[in-house]
N, C-alpha and C positions, 0 to 999 in steps of 0.2 A: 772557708766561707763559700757559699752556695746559695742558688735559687731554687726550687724547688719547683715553681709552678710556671714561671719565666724564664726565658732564655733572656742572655744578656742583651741580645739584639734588641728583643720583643721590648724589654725594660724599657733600654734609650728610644726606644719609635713612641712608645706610650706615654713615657716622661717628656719629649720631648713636643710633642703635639699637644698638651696639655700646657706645657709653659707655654707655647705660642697662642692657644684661645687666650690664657688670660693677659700675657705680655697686649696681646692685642686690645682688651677690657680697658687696661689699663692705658695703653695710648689714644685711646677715642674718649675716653672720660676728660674733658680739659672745658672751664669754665672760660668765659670772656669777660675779657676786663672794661672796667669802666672808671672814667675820671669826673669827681663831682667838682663844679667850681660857682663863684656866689654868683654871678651874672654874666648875662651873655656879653656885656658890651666891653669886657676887654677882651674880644677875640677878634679880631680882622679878618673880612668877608675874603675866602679864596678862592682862586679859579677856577681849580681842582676840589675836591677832595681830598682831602690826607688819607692815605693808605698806609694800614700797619701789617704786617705781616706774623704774626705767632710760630713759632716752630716746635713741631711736636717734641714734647717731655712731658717726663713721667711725675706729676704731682707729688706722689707719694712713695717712693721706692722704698721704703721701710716696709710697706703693707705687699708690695710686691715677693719684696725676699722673702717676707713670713709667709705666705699665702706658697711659693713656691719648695720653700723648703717643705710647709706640711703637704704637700703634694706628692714629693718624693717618700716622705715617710708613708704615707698610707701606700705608695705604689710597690714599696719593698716590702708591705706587711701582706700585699698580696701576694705577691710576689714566694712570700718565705722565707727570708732572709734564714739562713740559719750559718751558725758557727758549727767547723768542723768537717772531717774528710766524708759527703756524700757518697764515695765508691763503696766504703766500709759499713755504712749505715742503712742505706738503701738498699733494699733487695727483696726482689718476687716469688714466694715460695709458695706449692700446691701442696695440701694435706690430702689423702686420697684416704676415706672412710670406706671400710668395709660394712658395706648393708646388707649382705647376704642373707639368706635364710638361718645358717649355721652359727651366727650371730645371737641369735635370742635364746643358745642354750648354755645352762646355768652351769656357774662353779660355787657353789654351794650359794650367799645369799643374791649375789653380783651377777651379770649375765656378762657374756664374752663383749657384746655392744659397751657395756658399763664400762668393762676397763678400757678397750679403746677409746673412748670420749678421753678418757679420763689421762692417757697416755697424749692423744689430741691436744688437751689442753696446756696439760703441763710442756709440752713443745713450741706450744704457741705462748705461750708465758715466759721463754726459754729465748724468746728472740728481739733483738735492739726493738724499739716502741716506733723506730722508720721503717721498719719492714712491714712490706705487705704481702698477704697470706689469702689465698683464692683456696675455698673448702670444695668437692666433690667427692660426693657419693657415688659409692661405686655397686651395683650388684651386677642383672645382665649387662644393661647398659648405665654408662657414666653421667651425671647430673649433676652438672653446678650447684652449688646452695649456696656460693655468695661471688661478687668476682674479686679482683685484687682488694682487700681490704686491711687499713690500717688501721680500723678502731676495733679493738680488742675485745669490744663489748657484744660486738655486731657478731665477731667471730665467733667468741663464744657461745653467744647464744644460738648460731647455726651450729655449733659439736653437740650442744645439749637439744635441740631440736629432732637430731639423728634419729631412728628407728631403723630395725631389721627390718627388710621385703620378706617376698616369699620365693626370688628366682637366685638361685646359681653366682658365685659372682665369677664375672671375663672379665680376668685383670689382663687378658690379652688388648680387649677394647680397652679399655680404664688405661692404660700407661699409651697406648698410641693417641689419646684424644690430650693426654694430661702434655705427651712431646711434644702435638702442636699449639698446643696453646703457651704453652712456653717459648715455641718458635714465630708467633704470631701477635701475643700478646704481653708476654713479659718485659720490662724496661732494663732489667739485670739479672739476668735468670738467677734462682739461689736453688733450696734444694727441694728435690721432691721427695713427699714421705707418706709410706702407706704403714696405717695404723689398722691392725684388723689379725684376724685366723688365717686366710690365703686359703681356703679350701674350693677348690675349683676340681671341674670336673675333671674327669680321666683326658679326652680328646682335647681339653684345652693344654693338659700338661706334655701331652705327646706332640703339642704342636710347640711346645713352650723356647724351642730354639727361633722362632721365628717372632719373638716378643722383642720391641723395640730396647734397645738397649740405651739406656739413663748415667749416665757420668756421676752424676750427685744425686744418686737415689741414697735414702733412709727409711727403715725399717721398723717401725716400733710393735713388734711382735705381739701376741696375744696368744700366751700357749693353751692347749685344755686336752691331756690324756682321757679320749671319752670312751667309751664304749656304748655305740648306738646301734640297733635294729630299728630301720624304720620299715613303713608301708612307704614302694615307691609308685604301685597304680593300681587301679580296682576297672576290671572291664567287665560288663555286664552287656547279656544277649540273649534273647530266644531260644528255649531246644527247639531243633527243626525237627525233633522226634518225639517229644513227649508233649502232652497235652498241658498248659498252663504253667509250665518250668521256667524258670530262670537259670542260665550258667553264668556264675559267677567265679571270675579268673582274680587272682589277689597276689600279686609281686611283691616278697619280705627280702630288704637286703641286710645283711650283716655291716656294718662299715668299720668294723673293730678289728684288734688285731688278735683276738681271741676267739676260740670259738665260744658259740653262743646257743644256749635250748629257749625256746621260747614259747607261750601259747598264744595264738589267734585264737579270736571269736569273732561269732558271726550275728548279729540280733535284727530284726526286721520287726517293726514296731514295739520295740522296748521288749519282746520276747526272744526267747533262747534261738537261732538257726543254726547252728552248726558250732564246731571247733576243731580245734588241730593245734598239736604241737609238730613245733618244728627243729631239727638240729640244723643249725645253719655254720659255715663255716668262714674263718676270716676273710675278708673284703668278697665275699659270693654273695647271690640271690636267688631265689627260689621263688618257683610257683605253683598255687594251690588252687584246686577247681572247687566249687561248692557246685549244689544242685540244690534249688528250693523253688518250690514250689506254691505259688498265689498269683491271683488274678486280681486281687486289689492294689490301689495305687500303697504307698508305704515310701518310709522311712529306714534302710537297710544303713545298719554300722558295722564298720568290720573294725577291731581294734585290738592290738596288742597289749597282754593282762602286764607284761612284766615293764616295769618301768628303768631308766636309765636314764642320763644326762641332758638329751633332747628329747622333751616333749612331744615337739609339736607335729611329727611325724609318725604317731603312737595310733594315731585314731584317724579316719575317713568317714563319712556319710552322702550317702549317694539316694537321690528318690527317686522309687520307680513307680511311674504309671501306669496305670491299671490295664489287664489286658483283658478285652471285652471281649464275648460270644457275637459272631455271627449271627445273627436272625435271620433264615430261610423259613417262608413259608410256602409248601409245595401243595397245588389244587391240580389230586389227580386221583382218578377212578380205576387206576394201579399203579399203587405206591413202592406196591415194592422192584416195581422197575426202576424206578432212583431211589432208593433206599441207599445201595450199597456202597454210590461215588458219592453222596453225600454224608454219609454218617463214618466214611473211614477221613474225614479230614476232621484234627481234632479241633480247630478253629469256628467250626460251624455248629446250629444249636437249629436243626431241621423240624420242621414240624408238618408234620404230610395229614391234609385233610381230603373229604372227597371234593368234587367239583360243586357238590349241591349244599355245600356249608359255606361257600366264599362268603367274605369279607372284604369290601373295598380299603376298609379301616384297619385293617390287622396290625400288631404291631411286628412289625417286621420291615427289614432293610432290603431282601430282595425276597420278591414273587417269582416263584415258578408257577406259568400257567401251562397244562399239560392239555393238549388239544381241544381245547373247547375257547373259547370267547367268551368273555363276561359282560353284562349290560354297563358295567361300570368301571372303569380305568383304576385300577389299585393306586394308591399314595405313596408307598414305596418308592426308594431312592433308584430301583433297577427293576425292570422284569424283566424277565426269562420265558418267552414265546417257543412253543415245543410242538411244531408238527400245527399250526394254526387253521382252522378253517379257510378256503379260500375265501369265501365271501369277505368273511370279516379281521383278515390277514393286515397290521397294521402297516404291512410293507405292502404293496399291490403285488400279487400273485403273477406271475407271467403264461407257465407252464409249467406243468408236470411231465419228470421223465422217469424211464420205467430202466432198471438196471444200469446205471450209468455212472461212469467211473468217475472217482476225486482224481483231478489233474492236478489240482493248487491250491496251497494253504497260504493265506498272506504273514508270513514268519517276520515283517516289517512290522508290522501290529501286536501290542503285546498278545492280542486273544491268540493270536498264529502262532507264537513265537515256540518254540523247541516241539512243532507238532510234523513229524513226518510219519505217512501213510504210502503201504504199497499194497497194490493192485485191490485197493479197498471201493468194493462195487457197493451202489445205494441201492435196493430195491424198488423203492420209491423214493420222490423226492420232489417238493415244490422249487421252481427255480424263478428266483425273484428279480422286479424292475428296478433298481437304484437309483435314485437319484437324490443330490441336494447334499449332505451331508454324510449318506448313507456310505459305508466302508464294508466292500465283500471281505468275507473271514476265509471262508472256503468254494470251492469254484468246482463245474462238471462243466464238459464241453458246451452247455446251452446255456450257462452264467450260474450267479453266484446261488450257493445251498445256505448260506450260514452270511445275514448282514448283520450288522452292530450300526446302531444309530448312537451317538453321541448327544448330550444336552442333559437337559432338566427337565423329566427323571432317566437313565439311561434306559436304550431298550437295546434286546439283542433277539434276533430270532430266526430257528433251524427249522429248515425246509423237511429235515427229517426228525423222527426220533431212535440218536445214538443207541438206548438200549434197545429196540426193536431191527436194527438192522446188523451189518456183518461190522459195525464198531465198537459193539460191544466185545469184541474180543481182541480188539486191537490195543497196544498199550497207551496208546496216544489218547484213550478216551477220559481218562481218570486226568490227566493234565490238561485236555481242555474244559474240562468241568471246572478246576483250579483257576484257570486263566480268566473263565468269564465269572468266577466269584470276586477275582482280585481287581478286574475292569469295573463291574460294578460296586464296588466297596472297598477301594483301596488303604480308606486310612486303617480298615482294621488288619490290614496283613501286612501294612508298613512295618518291613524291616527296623526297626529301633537296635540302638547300640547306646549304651549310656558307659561314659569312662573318665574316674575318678585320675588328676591328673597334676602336673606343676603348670605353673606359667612359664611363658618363656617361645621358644619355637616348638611348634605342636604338627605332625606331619597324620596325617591321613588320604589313603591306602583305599582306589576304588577298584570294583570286580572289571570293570570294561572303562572304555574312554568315554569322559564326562566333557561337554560345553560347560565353559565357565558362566555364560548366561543360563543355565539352569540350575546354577546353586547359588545359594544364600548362605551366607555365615554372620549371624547379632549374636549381641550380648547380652545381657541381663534389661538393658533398657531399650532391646528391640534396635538399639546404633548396629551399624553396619562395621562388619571388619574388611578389613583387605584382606587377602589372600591372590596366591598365585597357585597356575596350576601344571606342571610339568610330567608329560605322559600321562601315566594313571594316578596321580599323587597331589595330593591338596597340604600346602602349608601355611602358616598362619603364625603371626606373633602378638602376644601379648602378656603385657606386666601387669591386670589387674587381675587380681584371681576374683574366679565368680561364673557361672555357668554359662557356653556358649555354645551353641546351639547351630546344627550343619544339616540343611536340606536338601537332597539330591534325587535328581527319581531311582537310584535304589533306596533310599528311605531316608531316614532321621539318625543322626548323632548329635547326642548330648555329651559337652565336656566340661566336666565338675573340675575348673583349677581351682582346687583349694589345697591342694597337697603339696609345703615345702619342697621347694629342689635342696638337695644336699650336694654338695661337692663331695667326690669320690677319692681324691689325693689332695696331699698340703706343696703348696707353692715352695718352693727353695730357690732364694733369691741369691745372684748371683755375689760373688766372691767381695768381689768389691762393693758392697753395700756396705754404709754406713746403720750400725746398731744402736739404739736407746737415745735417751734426750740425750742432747747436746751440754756440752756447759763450757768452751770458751765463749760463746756468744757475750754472756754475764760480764768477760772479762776487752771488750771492743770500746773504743775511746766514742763514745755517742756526741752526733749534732746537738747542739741546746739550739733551738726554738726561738729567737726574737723578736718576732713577727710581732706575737701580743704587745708588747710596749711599744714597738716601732707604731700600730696603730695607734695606742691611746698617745704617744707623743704628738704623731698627727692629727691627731682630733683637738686634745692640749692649743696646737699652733694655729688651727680655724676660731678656734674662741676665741685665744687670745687678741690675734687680729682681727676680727668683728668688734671687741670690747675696746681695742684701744684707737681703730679709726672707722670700722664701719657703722658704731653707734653715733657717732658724734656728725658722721655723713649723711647720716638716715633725717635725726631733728634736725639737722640745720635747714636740711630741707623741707620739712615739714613746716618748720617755724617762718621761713622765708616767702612758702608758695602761694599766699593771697596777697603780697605786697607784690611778686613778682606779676602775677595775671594783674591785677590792677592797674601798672605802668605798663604792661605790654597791651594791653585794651586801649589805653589813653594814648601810649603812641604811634596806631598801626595805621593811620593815613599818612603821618608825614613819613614813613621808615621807606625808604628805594636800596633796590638792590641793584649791586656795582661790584664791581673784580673784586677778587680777595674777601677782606673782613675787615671793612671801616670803624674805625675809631667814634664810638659814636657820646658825644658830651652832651652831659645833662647838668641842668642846674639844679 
């Protein structure tokens, strides 16, 4: 015999303060008596008052004991009363669900998930109806989906609510969160049991001696001889050499223990781009470059034609946005002095007019103006001032110097940046006043040759002109012509990196040291992720696959997680693990439950005692209370108040 919900203590303090309110009910309930007699005149006048004294008792002790006994009955129905050995009966067991990725591939009509549920259940069907069972899913990381629970309905229906993720499952985490909660939270620890594949990665199985070790772990296995090729990433990026390319890099693994021939395709709006077969070899990977070429945004799939046991790693889609021409429009009365550093960048779409055709309106993103001044400021996001008139120099002119040599290039500024010059003489050279915002680019002993103004619309402009002096011949000319197309029109030479990926921990890999305040990393709904960033290297976690998006001033990465993690090796659970459902459990002498009658007896003992003295208390008083007010009206001038409780005679 046992309590389930009460300590024995807890019982007597509750029962026992309970009989005291009503024990107490009962002794303040007490009527006053009274003696009727025919006339006053056989009483003799006395000196005193007669003084009676009452002593408290209990009217009714029948109604007492009923009222107390059903008190006790409902305080044991809360209580739990139950028959039988609670050590044996009671006990806190974790089922730990595999939800990995590797999980939703098929054995012919069932998926690997189906049978584990179904292995789930029948374990939890398998156990006394006292035990309680806390469900956790487990992929990267561990999740509750119910806490200790003894209703079997509840249980249930979180094993059938289960579904496959798309990350890896760490049964390294999953059995460390599962031991403390066992050490924290269980009232009888019973057993722990992982129903599931166990397919985890390589680096978790090499660490797999350092997994918390479990006394009364249970296994309820889920086998599936597969043989899978999947795609494990797709990175896509700019040729830095050809005009309007795409390099697309594509990683097939083998995960079988066979080898395997396969083909890749490659389609880019529903048309053909490429293919390739590949001989892949047991548990290896391989990688394959593509070259394709458009400058429209698109839809690119790469997919394996041969199919095997897991789908969902067969196919990727990645979109790529459009890569747009540079607009250069150049007003000069010899073109083909920039002809050559403009038309050998294949990003640019140059359009060289004379001087006496300009166009304030052009459509174009940056103006070169080649020594002359227009009556009208171009609309252009950037110009490009080349050798300007002094008069009408948007920078004020300071001086002209005649042969005089570049000292300094400001390499802190992107336009400066990778330009060195030696013993490079100017012929001529306007040397300009800065001020306000103005940034020198390049410098001669008498100030700056080359300023760059910042704002809306950019302006930048050389005191000389490069092709006409001794830097036409220098290498440095061709890169700074790059550098001031990329200052004034960055988003079109923004670096882009698009890579098809799992969820999970995602590391990216920069060229130089980045401030964490100059990068962003959202997600699909523009939310914010965390990330940390350690030397040159950015990391990030997440379990919702979906595209997430990384800005930095070297440019943009896109990361498409939609692509399954696959575990690379199968778990092998230690020696002492218990295998398959259970069946002495079936055979344990179980508590019976008395709780429910112990209630309804107490409920029974309330009625009865209302029906056999609280009704007849209820009218009597009812029937009684206008004769009473009546005679307490009538008597309330002569009544005085005196010690005790006077005997008080009425005729």
């Amino acid at each position: 015999m046992s309590l389930l919900n009460l300590s024995l203590g807890e019982f007597f303090a509750l029962f026992g303060a309970l009989s005291g309110i009503v024990l107490t009910l009962y002794l303040l309930d007490r009527s006053r008596r009274r003696q009727v007699v025919a006339t006053l005149r056989f009483w003799n006048p006395a000196e005193h008052p007669p003084e009676a004294r009452n002593r408290r008792r209990i009217q009714q002790p029948w109604s007492l004991l009923l009222q107390l006994l059903s008190i006790c009955l409902l305080l044991l129905a809360i209580a739990q009363l139950q028959f039988g050995s609670r050590e044996r009966s009671a006990r806190d067991h974790i089922v730990i669900l595999d939800t990995s990725a590797w999980m939703s591939a098929r054995t012919g009509q069932i998926t690997l998930a189906g049978q584990a549920k179904a292995l789930a259940r029948a374990y939890v069907r398998s156990l006394p109806a006292e035990d309680r069972v806390m469900i956790i899913r487990a992929d990267a990381l561990p999740t509750p989906a119910t806490p200790f629970e003894s209703d079997r309905a509840r249980i249930e229906q979180a094993i059938l609510d289960t579904t496959p993720g798309s990350a890896a499952l760490d049964l390294n985490e999953a059995l460390e969160f599962t031991s403390k909660v066992m050490r924290t939270r269980a009232t009888r620890p019973g057993e722990v049991v992982f129903a599931g594949a166990g397919r985890i990665a390589r680096h978790d199985a090499d660490a797999g001696a350092g997994m918390p070790h479990i006394d009364n772990l249970r296994v309820l296995p889920v086998t599936l001889v597969a043989e899978n090729c999947g795609i494990r990433k797709i990175g896509l990026r700019r040729s830095m050499t050809a005009d309007g390319v795409w390099q697309v890099f594509v990683a097939v693994r083998n995960y079988g223990r066979a080898p395997r021939q396969v083909s890749l395709g490659l389609r880019f709006g529903g048309a053909p781009a490429g293919s390739r077969t590949l001989a892949l070899q047991p548990d290896s990977e391989q990688n394959i470059t593509f070259e394709y070429k458009t400058r429209v945004a698109g839809w690119l799939e790469a997919r394996l034609l041969d199919r095997d046991d897991f789908a969902a790693d067969n196919r990727a889609v990645l979109e790529l946005p459009a890569m747009p021409l540079l607009k250069v429009a150049v007003f000069s009365d010899e073109p083909g002095l920039l002809r050559p550093v403009l038309a050998s960048n294949p990003g640019v779409e140059a359009r060289f007019l004379k001087t006496s055709q300009y166009d304030p309106g052009i459509d174009a993103q940056v103006v070169v103006l080649d020594r002359f001044r227009p009556a009208r400021m171009p609309a252009a996001a950037g110009t490009l001032w080349i050798e300007p008139p002094s008069a009408g120099s948007p920078v004020p002119v300071r001086t002209v110097v005649q042969n005089a040599p570049v000292i300094s290039w400001n390499s802190d500024h992107q336009l400066g940046a990778g330009l060195h010059t030696k013993d490079l003489r100017l012929g001529s050279a306007q040397v300009f006043a800065v001020s306000g915002t103005d940034v020198p680019i390049a410098s001669v002993e008498a100030g700056p040759v080359i300023v760059a103004r910042p704002g809306t619309p950019k302006l930048l402009v050389a005191g000389f002109h490069p092709m006409r002096s001794g830097m036409r011949y220098e290498l440095a000319t061709p890169l700074l012509f790059a550098n001031m197309l990329h200052w004034m029109a960055p988003e079109v030479f923004r670096r882009t990196e698009i890579m098809a990926g799992s969820v999970g921990s995602v590391a990216h890999e920069f060229s130089a040291d980045v401030a964490a305040s100059d990068v962003t990393l959202t997600g699909e709904g523009q939310e914010a992720i965390p990330f940390t960033i350690q030397g040159r290297q950015l990391r990030f976690f997440t379990l919702t696959p979906g595209i997430v998006r990384l800005k930095s001033p070297e440019g943009e990465a896109v990361y498409s997680l939609t692509l399954p993690e696959v575990g690379e090796t199968r778990w092998e659970p230690p020696k002492t693990a218990l295998h398959g459902i259970p069946r002495h459990f079936a055979g344990l002498a179980r508590a019976t439950d008395i709780w429910p009658w112990l209630a309804v007896l107490g409920g029974i003992g309330l009625l009865a005692e209302w029906l056999l003295f609280g009704r007849a208390r209820r009218s009597n008083f009812f029937r009684r209370a206008p004769a009473r007010i009546t005679s307490l009206a009538a008597r309330l001038p002569w009544i005085t108040r005196t010690r005790g409780r006077p005997v008080r005679k009425a005729s």
